[in-house]
C-alpha positions in Angstrom: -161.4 10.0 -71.2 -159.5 7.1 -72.2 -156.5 6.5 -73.9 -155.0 9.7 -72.6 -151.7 10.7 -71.5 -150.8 12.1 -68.2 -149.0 15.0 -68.3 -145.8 15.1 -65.5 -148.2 13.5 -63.2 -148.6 9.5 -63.0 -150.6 6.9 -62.8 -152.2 5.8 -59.7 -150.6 2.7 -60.0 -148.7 1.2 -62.9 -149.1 -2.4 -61.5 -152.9 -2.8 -61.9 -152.0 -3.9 -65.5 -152.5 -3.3 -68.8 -156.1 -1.7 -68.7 -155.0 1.0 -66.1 -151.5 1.4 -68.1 -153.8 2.1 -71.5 -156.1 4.3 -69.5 -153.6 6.5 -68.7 -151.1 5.6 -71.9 -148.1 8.0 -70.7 -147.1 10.4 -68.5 -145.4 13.5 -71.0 -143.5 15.7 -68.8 -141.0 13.5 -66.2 -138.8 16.5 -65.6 -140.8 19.0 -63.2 -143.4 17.5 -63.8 -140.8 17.8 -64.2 -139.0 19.2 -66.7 -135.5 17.8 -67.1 -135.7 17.0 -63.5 -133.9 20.9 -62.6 -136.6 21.1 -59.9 -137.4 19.1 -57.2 -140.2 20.1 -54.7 -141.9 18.6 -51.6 -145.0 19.6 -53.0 -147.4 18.9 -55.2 -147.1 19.2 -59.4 -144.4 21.8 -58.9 -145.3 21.5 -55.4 -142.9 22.0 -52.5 -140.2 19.0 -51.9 -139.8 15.9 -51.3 -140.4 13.3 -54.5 -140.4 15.3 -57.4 -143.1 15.4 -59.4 -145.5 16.9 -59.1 -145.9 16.7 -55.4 -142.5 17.3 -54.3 -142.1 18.2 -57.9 -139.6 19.1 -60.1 -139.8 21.9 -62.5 -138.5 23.7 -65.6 -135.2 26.3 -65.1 -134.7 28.7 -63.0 -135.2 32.5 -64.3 -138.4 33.8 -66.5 -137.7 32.3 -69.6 -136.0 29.2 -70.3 -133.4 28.9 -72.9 -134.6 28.6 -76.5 -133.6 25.3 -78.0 -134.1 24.1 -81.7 -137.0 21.9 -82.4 -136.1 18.4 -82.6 -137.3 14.8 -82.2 -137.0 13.6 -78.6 -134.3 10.6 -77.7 -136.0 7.9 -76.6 -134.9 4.5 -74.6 -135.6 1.4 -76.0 -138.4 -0.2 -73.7 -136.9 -3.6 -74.6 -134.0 -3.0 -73.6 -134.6 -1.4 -70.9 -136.4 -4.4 -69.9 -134.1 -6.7 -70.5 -131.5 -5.2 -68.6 -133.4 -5.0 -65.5 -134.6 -8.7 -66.2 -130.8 -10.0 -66.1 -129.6 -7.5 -63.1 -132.7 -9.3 -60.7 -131.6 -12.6 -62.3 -127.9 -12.0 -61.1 -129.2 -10.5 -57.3 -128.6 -6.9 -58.6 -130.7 -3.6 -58.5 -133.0 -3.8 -61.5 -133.4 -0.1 -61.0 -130.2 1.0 -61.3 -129.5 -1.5 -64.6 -132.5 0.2 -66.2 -131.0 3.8 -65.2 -127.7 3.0 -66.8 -129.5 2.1 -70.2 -131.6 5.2 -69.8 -128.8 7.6 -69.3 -126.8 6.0 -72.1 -129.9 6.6 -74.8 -130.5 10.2 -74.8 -133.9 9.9 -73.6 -133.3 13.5 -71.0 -137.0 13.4 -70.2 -136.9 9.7 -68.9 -136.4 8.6 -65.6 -136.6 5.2 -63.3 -138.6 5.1 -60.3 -138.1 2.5 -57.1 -141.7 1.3 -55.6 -141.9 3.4 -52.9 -141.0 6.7 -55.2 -143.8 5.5 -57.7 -146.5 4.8 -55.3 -145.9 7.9 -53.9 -146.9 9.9 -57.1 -150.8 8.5 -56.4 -150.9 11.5 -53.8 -149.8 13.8 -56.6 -152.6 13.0 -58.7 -155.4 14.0 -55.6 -153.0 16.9 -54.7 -152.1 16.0 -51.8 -148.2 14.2 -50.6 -145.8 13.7 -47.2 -142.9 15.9 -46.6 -141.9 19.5 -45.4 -143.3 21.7 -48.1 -140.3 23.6 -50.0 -139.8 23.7 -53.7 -136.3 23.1 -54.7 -134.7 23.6 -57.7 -131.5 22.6 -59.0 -129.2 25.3 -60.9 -126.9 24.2 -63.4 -123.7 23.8 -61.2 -125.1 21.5 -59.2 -126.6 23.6 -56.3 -129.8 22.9 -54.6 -132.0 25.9 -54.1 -135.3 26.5 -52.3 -137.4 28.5 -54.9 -140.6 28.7 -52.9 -141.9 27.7 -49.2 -145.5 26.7 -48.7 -147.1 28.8 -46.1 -148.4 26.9 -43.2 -145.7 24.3 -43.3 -142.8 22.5 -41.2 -140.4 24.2 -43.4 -142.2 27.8 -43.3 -142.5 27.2 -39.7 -139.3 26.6 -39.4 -138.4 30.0 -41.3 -136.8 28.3 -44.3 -137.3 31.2 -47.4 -136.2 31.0 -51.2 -133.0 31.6 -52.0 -131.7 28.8 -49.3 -129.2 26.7 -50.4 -130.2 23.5 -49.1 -126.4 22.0 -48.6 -127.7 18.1 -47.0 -130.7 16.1 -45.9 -130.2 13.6 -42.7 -126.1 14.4 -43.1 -126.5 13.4 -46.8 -125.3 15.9 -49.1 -127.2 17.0 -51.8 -125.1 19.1 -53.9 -124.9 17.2 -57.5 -127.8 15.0 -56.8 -130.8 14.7 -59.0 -133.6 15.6 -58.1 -135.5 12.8 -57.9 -132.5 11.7 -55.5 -133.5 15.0 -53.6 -137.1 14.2 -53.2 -136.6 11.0 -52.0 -134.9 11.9 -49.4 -136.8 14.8 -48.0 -140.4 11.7 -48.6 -140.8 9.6 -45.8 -143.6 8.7 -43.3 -145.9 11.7 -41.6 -144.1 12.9 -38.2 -140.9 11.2 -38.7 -137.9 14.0 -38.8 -135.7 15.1 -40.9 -132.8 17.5 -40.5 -131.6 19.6 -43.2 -128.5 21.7 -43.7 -128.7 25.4 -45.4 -126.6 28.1 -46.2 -127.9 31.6 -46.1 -126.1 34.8 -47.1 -123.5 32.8 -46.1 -124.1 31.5 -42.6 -125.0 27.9 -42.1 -128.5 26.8 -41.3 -129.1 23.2 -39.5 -133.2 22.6 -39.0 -134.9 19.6 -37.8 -138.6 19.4 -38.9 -141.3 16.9 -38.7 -143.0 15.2 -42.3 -146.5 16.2 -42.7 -149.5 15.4 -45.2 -150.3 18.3 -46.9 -152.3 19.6 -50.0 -152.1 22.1 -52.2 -154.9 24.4 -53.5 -154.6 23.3 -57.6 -156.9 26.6 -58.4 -157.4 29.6 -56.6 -159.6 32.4 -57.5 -159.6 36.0 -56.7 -161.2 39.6 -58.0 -159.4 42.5 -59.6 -161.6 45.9 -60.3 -163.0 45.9 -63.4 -164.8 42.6 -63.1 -161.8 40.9 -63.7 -160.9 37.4 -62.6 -158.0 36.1 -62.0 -157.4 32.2 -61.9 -154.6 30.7 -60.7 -153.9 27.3 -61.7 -150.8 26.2 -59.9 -151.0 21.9 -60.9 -153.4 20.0 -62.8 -154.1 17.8 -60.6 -157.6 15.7 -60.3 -160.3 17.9 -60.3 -158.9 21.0 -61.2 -160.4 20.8 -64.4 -164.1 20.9 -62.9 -162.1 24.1 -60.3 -161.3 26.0 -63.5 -164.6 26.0 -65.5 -166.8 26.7 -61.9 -165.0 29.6 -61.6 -165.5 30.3 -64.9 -169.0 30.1 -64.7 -168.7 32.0 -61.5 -167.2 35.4 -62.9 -169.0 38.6 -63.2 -171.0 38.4 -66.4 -169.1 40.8 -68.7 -165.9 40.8 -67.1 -162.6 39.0 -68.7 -160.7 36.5 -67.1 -156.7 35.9 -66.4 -155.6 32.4 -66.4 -152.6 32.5 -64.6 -150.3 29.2 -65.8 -147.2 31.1 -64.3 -145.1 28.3 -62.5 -147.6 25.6 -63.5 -145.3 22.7 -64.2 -148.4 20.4 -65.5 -150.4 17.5 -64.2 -152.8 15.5 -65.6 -153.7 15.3 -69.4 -157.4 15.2 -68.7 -157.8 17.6 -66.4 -155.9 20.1 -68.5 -158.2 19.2 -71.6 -161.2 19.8 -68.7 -159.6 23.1 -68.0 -159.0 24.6 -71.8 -163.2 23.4 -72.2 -163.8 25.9 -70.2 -163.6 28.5 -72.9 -163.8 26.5 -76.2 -167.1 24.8 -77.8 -165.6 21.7 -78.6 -163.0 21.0 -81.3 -159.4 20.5 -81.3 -156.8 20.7 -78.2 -154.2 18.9 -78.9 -152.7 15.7 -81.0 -150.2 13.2 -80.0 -148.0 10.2 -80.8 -147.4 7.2 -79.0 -144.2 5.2 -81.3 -145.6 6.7 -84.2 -149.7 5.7 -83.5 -151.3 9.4 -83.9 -154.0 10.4 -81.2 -156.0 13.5 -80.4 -157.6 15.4 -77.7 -160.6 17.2 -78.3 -162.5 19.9 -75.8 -166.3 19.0 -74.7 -168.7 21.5 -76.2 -170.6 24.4 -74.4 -167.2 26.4 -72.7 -167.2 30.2 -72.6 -166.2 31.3 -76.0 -167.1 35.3 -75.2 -165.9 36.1 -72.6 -162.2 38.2 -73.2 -159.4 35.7 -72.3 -155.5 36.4 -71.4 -152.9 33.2 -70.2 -150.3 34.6 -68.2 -147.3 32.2 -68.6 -142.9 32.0 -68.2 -140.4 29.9 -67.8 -141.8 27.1 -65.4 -144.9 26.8 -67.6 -144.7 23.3 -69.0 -145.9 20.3 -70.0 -149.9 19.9 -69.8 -149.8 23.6 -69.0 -148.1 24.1 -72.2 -150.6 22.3 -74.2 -153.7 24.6 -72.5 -151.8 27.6 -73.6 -151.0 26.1 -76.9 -155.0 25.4 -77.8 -155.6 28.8 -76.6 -153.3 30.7 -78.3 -153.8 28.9 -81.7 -157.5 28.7 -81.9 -157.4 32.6 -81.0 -159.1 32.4 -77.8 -156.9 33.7 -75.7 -153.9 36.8 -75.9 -150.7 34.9 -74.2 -148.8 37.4 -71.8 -145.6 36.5 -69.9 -142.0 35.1 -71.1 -141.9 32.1 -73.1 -142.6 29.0 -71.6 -140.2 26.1 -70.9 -141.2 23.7 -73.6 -141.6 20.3 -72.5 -143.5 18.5 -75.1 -142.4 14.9 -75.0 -144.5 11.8 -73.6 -144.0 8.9 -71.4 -144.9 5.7 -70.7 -144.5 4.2 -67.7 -143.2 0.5 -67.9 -143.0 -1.7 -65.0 -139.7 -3.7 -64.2 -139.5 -7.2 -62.6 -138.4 -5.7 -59.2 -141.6 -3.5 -59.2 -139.4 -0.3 -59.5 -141.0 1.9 -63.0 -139.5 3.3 -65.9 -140.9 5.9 -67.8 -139.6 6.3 -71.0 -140.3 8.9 -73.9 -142.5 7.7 -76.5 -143.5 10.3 -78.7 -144.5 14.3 -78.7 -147.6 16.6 -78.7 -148.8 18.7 -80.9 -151.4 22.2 -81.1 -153.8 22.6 -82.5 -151.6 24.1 -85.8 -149.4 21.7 -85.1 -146.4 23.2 -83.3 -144.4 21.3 -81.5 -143.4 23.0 -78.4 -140.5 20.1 -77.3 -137.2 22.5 -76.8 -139.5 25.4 -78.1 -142.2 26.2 -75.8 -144.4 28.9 -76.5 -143.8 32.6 -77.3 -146.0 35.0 -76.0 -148.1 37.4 -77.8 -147.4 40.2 -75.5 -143.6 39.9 -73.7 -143.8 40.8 -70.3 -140.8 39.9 -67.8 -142.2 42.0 -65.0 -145.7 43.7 -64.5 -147.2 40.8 -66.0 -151.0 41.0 -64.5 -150.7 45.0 -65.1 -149.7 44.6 -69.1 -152.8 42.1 -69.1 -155.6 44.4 -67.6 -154.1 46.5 -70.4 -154.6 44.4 -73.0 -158.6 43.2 -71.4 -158.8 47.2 -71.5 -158.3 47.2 -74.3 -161.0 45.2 -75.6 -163.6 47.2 -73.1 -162.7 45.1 -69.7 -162.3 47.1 -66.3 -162.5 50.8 -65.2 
């Protein structure tokens, strides 16, 4: 699908040129895939840590729901000047990066964020699901601290018996406390089997663990059976070929049953693997629409999804971006009852522009729309049925309801 953004997630690699830059047009969701950068993670789209992003990625706040914030316009950096800072700081022998991050901080753009070579290329993984590092999500609370929100099972840092709720206090004698996260990830990337030693704090007792880089993947969509002929599928990222993961399964579940899609934690991905994924139960029409500097674009679903079959999203507070704009489709062309707390509202899209030292900025260009054209930038999305705990029990209520399960 050309011409589409990339949501959180980014492009293979911005340097190809123009063609690959239009193909892919913007990446809309920087922070955890970002959110406002508050999570890192060493794992893929709101994957465990180490570049955050989507692999190592950041995410939306910590808690259920994330704050509610007035609708507004997003801030955005002027590309140009942007450009022409980082132009004069690699004229003068200085970091073109850093120039660039100084106009971007000073603009208001809070979804933007500037990207050396190494941390770029390493998003390429992201987008097949797959990254380097030690397999922890970490999120960073509002005072600064850097927490482990979830470990994957299987890797250096579960083997090393690192749990959530670990303060991670420094990385190779580096502390972390107060860094961002893309500063975090950074630091936990690096080549497979090289070490790295991090510093925790656990119910108050220091921690000090040496572990060893590894590649690993995540499972973008899992699939499992509840009684009833219910199905349950979890989309954790939309990364490439989720999309294709999401309607086989679809296709897969016991005629007559309902399905759960479960976008809990889901912190986005890729723009056309999430349209891919919301085909799965439309016949075509309308997903989403979007701007890029005022040029208005839209997203439309292929024909022939599931349009029977009974249909509850399962969504909170680290639902975001491309997951966002699933739900959003869903919920507004009344094909699916939303259940959960209200997601985190990241709405905005980038475009990643390349600077003359090869380092990438992405910078907000515009927002997205649903389908009744809500924009869920600082708003997210409320769910039809509130549910802060018990979630996938309040939804086989609600498929009951509608003659699903026992």
């Amino acid at each position: 699908m050309p011409g589409l953004p990339a949501l959180c997630l980014r492009p293979r690699d911005v340097r190809r040129g123009a063609v690959l830059t239009l193909v892919f047009l913007a990446a809309v969701g920087a922070g955890a895939c970002t959110g406002s950068w508050d999570r890192a993670a060493s794992g893929p789209s709101a994957a465990p840590a180490a570049l955050v992003a989507a692999t190592e990625s950041a995410a939306g706040q910590p808690g259920p729901r994330a704050p509610v914030r007035a609708p507004r316009e997003a801030a955005t950096a002027d590309r140009d000047a942007v450009a022409r800072a980082a132009a004069e700081a690699v004229a003068e022998g200085k970091s073109a990066k850093s120039a660039a991050q100084d106009v971007v901080s000073r603009s208001g753009d809070r979804w933007a964020a500037v990207y050396d070579q190494g941390e770029y290329e390493a998003f390429a993984d992201d987008l097949d699901g797959q990254w380097t590092g030690v397999g922890l999500w970490a999120g960073r609370r509002r005072d600064g601290r850097i927490e482990v929100d979830r470990v994957q099972p299987g890797s250096p840092a579960a083997r090393a018996g690192m749990r959530a709720g670990d303060r991670l206090l420094s990385i190779d004698g580096q502390g972390v406390t107060g860094l961002g996260v893309a500063e975090v990830v950074s630091l936990l990337r690096g080549e497979a089997g090289t070490p790295v030693q991090l510093k925790l704090t656990r119910a108050g007792a220091d921690l000090t663990e040496t572990v060893r880089r590894e590649k690993l993947r995540s499972e973008p969509v899992t699939v499992r059976e509840l009684p009833g002929g219910i199905t349950v599928i979890k989309v954790a990222s939309f990364t490439r070929g989720s999309g294709d993961l999401v309607r086989s399964a679809v296709r897969a579940a016991p005629a007559g049953g309902g399905v759960m899609l479960d976008l809990r934690g889901n912190t986005g991905g890729l723009v056309t693997e999430a349209v891919t994924a919301a085909s799965a139960f439309l016949d075509g029409g309308l997903v989403a629409t979007y701007d890029v500097r005022g040029a208005q674009r839209a997203l439309y679903a292929a024909p022939g999804g599931d349009t029977a079959r009974p249909l509850v999203a399962l969504i909170d507070g680290g639902t975001m971006s491309a997951a966002e704009l699933v739900t959003g489709a869903l919920q507004d062309r009344g094909r699916a009852v939303v259940v959960g707390t209200r997601s985190f509202g990241k709405g905005a899209v980038q475009m990643p522009t390349e600077l003359p030292d090869g380092s990438v900025a992405e910078l907000t260009v515009g927002t997205y729309r649903t389908p009744a054209g809500r924009s869920l930038d600082g708003t997210g999305i409320t769910p039809d049925l509130a549910a802060a705990d018990r979630v996938e029990e309040r939804a086989r209520t609600v498929l009951s309801g509608i003659g699903v399960g026992p």
